[in-house]
PLY file of the C-alpha trace (Angstrom):
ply
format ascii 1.0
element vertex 200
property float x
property float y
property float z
element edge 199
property int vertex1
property int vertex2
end_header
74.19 -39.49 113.20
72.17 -39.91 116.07
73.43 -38.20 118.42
73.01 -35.13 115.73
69.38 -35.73 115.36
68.72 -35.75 118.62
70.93 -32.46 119.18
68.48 -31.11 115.67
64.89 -31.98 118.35
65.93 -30.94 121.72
66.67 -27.70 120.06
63.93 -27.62 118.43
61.40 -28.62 121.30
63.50 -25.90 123.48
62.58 -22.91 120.54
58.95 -23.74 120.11
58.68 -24.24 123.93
55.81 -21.54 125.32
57.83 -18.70 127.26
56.15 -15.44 128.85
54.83 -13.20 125.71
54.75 -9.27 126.00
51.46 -8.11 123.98
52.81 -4.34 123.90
55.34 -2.94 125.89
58.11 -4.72 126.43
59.51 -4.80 130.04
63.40 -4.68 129.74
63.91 -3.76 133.20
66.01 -0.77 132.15
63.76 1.58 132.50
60.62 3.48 129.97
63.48 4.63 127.47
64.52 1.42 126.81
61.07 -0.04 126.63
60.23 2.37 124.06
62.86 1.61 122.17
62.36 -2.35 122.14
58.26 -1.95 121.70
59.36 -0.22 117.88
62.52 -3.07 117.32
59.92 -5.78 118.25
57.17 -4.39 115.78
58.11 -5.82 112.54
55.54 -3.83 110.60
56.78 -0.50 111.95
59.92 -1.89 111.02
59.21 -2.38 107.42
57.60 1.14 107.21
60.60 2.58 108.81
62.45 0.93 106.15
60.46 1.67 103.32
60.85 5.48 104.60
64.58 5.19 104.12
64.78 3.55 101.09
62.81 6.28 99.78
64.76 9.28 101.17
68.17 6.90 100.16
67.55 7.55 96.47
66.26 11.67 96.81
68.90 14.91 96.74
70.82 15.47 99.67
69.06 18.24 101.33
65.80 15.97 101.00
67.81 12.84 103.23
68.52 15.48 105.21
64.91 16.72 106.03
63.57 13.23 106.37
65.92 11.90 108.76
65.12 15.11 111.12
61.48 15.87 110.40
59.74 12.15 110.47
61.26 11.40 113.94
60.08 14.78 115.27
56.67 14.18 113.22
56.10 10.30 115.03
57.41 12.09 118.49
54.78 14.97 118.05
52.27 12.46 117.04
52.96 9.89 119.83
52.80 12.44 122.37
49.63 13.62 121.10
48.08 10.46 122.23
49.39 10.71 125.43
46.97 13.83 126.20
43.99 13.09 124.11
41.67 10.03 123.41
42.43 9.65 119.26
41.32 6.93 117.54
42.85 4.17 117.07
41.22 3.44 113.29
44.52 4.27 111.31
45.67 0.69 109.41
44.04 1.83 106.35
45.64 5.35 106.20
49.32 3.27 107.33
48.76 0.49 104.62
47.39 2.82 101.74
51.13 5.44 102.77
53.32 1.97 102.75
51.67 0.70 99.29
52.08 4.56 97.47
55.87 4.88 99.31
56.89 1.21 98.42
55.64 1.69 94.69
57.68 5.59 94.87
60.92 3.17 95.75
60.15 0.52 93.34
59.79 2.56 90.46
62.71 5.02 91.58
61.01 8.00 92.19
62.39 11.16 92.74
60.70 14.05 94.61
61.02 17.38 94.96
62.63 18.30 98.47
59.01 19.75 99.74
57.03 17.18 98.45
59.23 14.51 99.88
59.30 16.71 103.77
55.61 16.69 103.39
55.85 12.64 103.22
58.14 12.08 105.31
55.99 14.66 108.10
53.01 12.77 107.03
54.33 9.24 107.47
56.10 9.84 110.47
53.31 11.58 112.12
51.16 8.43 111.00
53.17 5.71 112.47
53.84 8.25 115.63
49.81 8.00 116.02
49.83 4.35 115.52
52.48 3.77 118.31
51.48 6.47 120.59
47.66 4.43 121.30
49.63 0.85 121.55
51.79 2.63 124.39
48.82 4.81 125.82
47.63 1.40 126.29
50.69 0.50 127.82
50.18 3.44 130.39
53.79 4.16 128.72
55.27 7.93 129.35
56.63 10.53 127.63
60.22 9.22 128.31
59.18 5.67 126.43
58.33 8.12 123.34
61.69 9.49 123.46
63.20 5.65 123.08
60.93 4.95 120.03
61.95 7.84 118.09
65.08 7.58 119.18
65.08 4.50 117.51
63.01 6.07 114.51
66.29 8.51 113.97
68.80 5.71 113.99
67.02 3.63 111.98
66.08 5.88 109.08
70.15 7.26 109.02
71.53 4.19 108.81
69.11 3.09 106.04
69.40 6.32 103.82
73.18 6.34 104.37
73.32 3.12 102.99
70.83 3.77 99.81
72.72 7.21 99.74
76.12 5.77 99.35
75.48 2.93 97.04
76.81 3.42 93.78
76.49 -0.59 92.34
73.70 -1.02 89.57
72.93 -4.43 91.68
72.14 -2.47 94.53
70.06 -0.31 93.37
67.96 -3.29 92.16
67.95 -4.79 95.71
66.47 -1.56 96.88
63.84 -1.55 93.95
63.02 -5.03 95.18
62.69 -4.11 98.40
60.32 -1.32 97.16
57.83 -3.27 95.59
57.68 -6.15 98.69
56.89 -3.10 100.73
54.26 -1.92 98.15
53.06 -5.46 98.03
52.78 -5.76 102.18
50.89 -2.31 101.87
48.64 -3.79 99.62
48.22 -6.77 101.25
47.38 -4.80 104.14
44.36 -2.33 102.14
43.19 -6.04 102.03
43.07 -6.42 105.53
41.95 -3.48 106.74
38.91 -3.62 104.46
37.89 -7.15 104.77
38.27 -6.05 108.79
35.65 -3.05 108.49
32.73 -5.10 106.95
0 1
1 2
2 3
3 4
4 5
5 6
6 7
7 8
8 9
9 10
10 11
11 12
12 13
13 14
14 15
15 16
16 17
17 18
18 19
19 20
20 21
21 22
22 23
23 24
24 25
25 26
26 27
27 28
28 29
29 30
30 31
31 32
32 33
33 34
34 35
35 36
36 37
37 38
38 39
39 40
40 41
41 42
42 43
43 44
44 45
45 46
46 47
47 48
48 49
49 50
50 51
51 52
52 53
53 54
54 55
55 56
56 57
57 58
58 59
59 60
60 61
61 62
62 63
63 64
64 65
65 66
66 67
67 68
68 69
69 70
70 71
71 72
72 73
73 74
74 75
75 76
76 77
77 78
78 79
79 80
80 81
81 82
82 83
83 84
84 85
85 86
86 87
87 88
88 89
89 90
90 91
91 92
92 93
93 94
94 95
95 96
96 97
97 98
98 99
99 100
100 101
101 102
102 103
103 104
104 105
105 106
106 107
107 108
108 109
109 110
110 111
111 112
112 113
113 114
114 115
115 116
116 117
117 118
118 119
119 120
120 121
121 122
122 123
123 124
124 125
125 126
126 127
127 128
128 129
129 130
130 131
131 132
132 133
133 134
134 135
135 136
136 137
137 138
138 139
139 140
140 141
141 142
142 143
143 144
144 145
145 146
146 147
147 148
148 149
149 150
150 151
151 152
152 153
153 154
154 155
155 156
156 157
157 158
158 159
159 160
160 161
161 162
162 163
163 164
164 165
165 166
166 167
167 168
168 169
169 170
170 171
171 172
172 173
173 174
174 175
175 176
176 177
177 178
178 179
179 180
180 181
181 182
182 183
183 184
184 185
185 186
186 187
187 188
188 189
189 190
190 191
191 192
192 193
193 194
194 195
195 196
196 197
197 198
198 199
């Protein structure tokens, strides 16, 4: 019994030890792709939204998984390389909370879309978040070869999610994924809340 609590507080005092922390870009030591594509797996928010993103495209037609999977990578690379050659601002967490609230709520209440007005989202969220990373990496001094690691990334993520969503057929699941909807649409709430209180 002993020996197992002391086992339970040397591993604890070894995980909340201080180590070397990585504001932005994390160095991998494999090179800018790499970076890129551990700066977007280290960002839980992005995370969420990229999740949120393929929940939503999950439960649309086929054709409509289709276009988000190919246009909202292209949309964030567009967008992040934008950044790269002009000074944008960097005042978009009320434009990405207010998209993950309205896209969260679209997946908790089961939405369907036509196949336009779901490109147009998935364009417009993409190109959002693609802003958003682009002046964290600008920061970074990252190049045009750590964009191509993030939405690299982007494109993985969002076909494994809406193959999953896509394929489920299991009334459960399709609760899980409502759930899932309205925590997002809660966190994008949550963050209007933020964002506001942060501008006064």
């Amino acid at each position: 019994m002993r020996c197992t609590t002391a086992s339970f507080f040397i591993l604890a005092a070894t995980l909340l030890a201080p180590s070397v922390a990585h504001a932005h870009l994390v160095n991998s030591g494999l090179g800018p792709f790499y970076d890129g594509a551990l700066h977007l797996i280290l960002n839980p928010m992005d995370l969420i939204r990229l999740s949120t993103l393929g929940l939503f495209a999950g439960a649309q037609e086929p054709a409509a998984r289709r276009s988000v999977v190919v246009l909202a990578p292209v949309a964030w690379l567009l967008a992040s390389a934008a950044t790269l050659t002009s000074d944008l601002a960097s005042a978009l967490p009320l434009a990405l909370a207010a998209t993950l609230f309205l896209l969260g709520a679209a997946v908790a209440l089961d939405l369907r879309s036509p196949r336009i007005a779901t490109e147009i989202i998935a364009v417009t969220f993409g190109g959002l978040l693609g802003l958003s990373s682009g002046v964290e990496l600008r920061a970074d001094n990252a190049n045009l070869l750590a964009l191509v690691g993030t939405a690299s990334v982007v494109l993985v993520l969002l076909l494994l999610i809406t193959s999953l969503v896509a394929s489920a057929r299991s009334f459960a699941i399709r609760v899980v994924c409502r759930v899932l909807g309205s925590w997002s649409a809660a966190t994008g709430l949550l963050s209007i809340g933020w964002s506001i209180a942060a501008h006064r």
